[in-house]
C-alpha positions in Angstrom: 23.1 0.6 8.6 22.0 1.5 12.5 20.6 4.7 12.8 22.7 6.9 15.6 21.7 6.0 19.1 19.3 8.2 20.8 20.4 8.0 24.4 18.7 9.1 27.4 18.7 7.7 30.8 20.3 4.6 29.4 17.6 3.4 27.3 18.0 3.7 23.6 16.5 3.3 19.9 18.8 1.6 17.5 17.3 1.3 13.7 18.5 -0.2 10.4 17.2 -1.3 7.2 18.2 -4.9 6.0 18.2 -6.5 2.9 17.5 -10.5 2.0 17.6 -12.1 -1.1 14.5 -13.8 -2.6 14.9 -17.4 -3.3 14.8 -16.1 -7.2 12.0 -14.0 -8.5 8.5 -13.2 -5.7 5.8 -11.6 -7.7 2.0 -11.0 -7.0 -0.1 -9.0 -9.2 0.8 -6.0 -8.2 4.4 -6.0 -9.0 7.9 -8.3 -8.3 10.7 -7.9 -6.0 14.2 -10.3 -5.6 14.7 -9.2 -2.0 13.0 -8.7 1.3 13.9 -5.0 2.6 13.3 -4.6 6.5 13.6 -2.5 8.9 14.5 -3.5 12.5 13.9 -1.7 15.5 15.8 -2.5 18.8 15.7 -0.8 22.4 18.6 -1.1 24.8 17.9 -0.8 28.2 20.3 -1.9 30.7 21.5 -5.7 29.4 18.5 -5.9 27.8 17.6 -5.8 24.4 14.1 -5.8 22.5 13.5 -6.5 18.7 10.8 -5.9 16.6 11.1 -6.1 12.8 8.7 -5.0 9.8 8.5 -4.4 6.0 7.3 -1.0 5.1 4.7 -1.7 2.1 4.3 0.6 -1.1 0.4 -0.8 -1.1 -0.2 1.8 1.7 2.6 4.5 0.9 5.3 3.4 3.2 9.5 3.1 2.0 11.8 2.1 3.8 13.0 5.4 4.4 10.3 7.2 5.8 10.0 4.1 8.4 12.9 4.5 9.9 13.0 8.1 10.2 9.2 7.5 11.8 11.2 5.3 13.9 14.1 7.8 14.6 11.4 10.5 15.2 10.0 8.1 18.2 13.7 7.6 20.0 12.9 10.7 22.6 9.8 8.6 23.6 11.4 5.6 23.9 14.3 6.8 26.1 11.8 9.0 27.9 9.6 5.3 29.0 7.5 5.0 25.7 5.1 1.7 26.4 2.6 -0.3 24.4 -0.3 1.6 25.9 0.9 4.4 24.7 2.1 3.9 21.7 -0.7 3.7 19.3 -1.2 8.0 20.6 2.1 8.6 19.1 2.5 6.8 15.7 -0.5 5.5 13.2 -1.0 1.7 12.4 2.0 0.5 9.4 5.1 -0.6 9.2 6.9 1.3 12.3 4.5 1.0 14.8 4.7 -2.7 14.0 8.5 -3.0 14.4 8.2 -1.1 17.5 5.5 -2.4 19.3 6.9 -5.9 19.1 10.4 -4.7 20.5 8.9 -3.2 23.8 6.9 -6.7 23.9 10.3 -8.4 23.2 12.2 -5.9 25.6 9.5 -6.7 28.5 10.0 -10.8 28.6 13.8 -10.3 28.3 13.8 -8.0 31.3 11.0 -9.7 33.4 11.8 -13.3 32.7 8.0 -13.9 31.6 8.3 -15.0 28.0 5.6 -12.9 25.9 2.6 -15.5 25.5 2.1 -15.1 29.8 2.3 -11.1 29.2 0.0 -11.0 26.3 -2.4 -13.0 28.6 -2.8 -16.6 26.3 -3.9 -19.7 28.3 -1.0 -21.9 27.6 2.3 -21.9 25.5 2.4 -21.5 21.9 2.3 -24.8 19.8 3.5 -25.6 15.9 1.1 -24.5 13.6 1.3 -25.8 10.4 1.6 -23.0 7.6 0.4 -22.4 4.0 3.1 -22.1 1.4 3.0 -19.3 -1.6 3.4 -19.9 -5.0 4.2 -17.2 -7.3 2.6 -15.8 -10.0 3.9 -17.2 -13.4 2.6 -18.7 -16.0 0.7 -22.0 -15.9 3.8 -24.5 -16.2 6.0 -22.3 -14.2 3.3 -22.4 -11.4 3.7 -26.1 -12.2 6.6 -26.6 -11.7 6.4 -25.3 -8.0 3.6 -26.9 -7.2 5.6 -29.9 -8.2 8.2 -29.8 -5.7 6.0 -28.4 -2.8 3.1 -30.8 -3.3 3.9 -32.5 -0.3 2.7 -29.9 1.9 -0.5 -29.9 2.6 -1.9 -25.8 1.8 -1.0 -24.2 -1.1 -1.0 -20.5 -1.8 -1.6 -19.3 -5.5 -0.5 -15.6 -6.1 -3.1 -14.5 -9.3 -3.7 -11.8 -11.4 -6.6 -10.9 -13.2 -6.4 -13.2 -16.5 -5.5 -17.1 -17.2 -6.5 -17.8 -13.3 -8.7 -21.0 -14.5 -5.7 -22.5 -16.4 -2.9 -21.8 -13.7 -5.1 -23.3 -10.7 -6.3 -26.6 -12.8 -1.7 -26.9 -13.4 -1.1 -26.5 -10.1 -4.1 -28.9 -9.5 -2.6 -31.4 -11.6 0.9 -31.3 -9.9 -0.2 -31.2 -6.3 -3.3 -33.5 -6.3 -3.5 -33.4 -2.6 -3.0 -30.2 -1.5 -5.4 -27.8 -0.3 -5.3 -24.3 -2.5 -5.8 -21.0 -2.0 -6.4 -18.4 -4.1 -4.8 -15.0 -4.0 -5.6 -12.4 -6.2 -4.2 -9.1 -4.3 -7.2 -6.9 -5.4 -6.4 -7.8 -8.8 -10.2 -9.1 -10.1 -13.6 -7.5 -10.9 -16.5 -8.8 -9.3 -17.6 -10.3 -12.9 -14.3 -11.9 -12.4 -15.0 -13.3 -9.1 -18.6 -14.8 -10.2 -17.3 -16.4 -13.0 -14.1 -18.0 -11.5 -15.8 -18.9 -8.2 -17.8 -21.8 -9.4 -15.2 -23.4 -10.9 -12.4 -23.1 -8.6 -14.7 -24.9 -6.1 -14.4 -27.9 -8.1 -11.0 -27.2 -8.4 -11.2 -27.9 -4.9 -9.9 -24.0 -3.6 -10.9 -23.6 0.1 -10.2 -19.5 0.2 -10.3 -16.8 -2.1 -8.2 -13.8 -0.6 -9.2 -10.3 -1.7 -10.4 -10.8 -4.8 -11.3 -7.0 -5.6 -9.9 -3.7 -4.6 -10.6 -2.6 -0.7 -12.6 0.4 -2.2 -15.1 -2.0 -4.2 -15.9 -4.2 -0.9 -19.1 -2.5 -1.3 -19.8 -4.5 -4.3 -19.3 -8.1 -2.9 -22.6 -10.0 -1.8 -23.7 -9.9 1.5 -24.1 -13.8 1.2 -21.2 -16.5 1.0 -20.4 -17.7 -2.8 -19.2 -21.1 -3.4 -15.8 -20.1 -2.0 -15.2 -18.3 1.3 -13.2 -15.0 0.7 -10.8 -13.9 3.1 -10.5 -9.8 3.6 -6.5 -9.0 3.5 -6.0 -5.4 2.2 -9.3 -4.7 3.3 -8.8 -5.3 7.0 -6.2 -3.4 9.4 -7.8 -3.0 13.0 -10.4 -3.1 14.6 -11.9 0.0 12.9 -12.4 -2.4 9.4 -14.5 -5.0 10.6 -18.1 -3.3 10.5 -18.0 -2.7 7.0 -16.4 -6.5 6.0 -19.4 -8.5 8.0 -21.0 -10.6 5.3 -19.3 -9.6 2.5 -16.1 -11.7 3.7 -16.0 -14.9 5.8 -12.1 -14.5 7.3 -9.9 -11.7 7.7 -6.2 -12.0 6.6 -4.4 -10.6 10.3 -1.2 -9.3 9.5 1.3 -7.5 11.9 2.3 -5.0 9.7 -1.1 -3.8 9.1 -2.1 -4.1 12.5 0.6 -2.0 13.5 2.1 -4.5 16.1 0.5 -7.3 18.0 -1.3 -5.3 21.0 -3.7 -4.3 18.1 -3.5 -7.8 16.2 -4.8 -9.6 19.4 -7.4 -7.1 19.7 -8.1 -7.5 16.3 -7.9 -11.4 16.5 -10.6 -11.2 19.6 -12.9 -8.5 18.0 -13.0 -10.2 14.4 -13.5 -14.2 16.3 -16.2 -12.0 18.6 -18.0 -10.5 15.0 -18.2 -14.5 13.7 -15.2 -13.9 11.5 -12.6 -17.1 11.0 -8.9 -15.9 11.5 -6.3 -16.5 8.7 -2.5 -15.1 9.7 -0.4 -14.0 7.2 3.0 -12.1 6.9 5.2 -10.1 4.4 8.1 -11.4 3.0 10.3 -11.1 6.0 12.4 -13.1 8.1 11.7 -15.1 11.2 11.8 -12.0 13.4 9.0 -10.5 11.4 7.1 -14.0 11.9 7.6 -14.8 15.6 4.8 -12.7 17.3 2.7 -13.5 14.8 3.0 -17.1 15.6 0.9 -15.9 19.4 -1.8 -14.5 16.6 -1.7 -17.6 14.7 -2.7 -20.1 17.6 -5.8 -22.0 17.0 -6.2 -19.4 13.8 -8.4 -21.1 10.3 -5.6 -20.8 8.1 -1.6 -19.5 8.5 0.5 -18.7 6.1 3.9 -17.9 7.8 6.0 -18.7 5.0 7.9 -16.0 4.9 11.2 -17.1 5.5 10.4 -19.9 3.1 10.9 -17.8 0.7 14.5 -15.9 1.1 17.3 -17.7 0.3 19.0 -17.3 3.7 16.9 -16.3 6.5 18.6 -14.6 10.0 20.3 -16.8 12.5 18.9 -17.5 14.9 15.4 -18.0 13.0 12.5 -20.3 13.5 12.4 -23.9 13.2 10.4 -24.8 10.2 10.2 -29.0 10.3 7.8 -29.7 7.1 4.7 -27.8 7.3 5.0 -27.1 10.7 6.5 -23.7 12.2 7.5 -23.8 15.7 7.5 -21.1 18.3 10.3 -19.0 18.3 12.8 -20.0 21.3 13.8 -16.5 23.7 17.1 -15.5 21.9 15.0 -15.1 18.4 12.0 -13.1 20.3 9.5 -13.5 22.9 
């Protein structure tokens, strides 16, 4: 349901919370969920109309609720002018920062003509990148099973807890022989954990661990790479995380919802290439609204895992063109 209109000098906030099914059951270690629950922010100005959409995360307090009444809270600003340079003064990096920031992006190359790659300063147009998909935690012949029917694409993500890891890569191993794997264990391992399992998913042939241990243990991890790069997800927000992550992680996991929006992803992107970090992309469960701007993120990035819409069983029309592993840029009536 759309939040009432805050009108001003004919510019406007609309928000709403919308609901997806999951293609059946997504879990992590941390938890499960059957739908995708967004919130959208759009701002009307004139003819015009910007977009931006997030998913408010329990990991770092956020509901659904209190997003959208963050968002409704900002509508004075936004009818008053509110603009990205701005914007991070008035609300804090999450969830509604995110879906706002990428609607005044949205609203500025629907009212200037320039699509958002030329505003946001990128060399040329954004191409196809090809993306990861995720697997979901389950046990070793449900894990199987999915790897089965996905092994034709070429990266594979493996959502892990903190027990029977070994035996649920080597099945996924066995069903998709050619795929790439990574490993995701959402903060869900000790650091015994990680030296034990590292070795072995090497072999396994595992080209990323991502976040192995809790954000608050970072401390703990070497300060020299193991047999399997790690890749810093919750651990890394803005700009502000990076310091403490050099050496102990090798890539760090960009996502917009952390960022709060792409201004501070590109930032992030150009501080953490700048510190010798790779750049992995990755998303929420969302739909292809959620994923377009982070497709600009995503170009030329180490690894991408877009998936998102993957992963519902009906995205938004109209959504991005997913054509194999390949996502492709979003076309102007989507975003951008």
């Amino acid at each position: 349901m759309s939040s009432p209109a805050f009108t001003r000098k004919g510019r406007f906030l609309l928000v709403r919370c919308e609901r997806f099914p999951i293609q059946g059951e997504f879990r992590i270690a941390r938890g499960s969920k059957t739908e995708a629950v967004v919130v959208v922010a759009e701002i009307h100005d004139g003819g015009a109309v910007g977009r931006g959409e997030a998913v408010p995360y329990a990991r770092y307090g956020e509901t659904p609720e209190a997003v959208v009444a963050t968002l409704e809270g900002a509508a004075a600003a936004v009818a008053d002018g509110l603009d990205r340079n701005t914007l991070a003064g008035l609300l804090p990096a999450g969830a509604a920062r995110n879906a706002l920031d990428c609607a005044l992006w949205d609203l500025e190359a629907k009212q200037t003509g320039q699509p958002v790659w030329q505003r946001a300063g990128l060399a040329s147009p954004p191409q196809p990148v090809a993306t990861a998909f995720t697997l979901s935690l389950g046990t070793p012949e449900d894990m199987a099973d999915a790897a089965r029917a996905a092994c034709w694409r070429p990266l594979l993500k493996l959502k892990l807890d903190g027990e029977g890891v070994l035996e649920r890569v080597r099945a996924v191993r066995m069903a998709a022989p050619q795929s790439r794997l990574i490993a995701d264990a959402n903060e869900a391992w000790t650091l015994n954990q990680l030296n034990r399992y590292a070795p072995d998913l090497a072999a396994l042939g595992v080209i990323l661990i991502e976040q192995p241990l809790p954000a608050a243990d970072d401390d703990r991890l070497p300060t020299t790479p193991g047999p399997v790069p790690l890749a810093a997800d919750e651990s890394c927000h803005g700009r502000d995380s990076l310091d403490r992550l050099v050496g102990r992680y090798q890539l760090v996991n960009i996502k917009l919802d952390k960022t709060g929006g792409l201004t501070e992803a590109l930032g992030l992107k150009a501080a953490a290439e700048a510190a010798g970090f790779g750049i992995m992309v990755g998303c929420m469960v969302a739909t292809s609204l959620a994923m377009a701007p982070a497709l600009l993120v995503a170009q030329n990035a180490a690894v991408v895992d877009l998936d998102g819409p993957l992963l519902l069983a009906t995205d938004r029309s109209p959504g991005l063109r997913y054509e194999g592993a390949l996502v492709h840029p979003p076309e102007p009536a989507l975003w951008g």
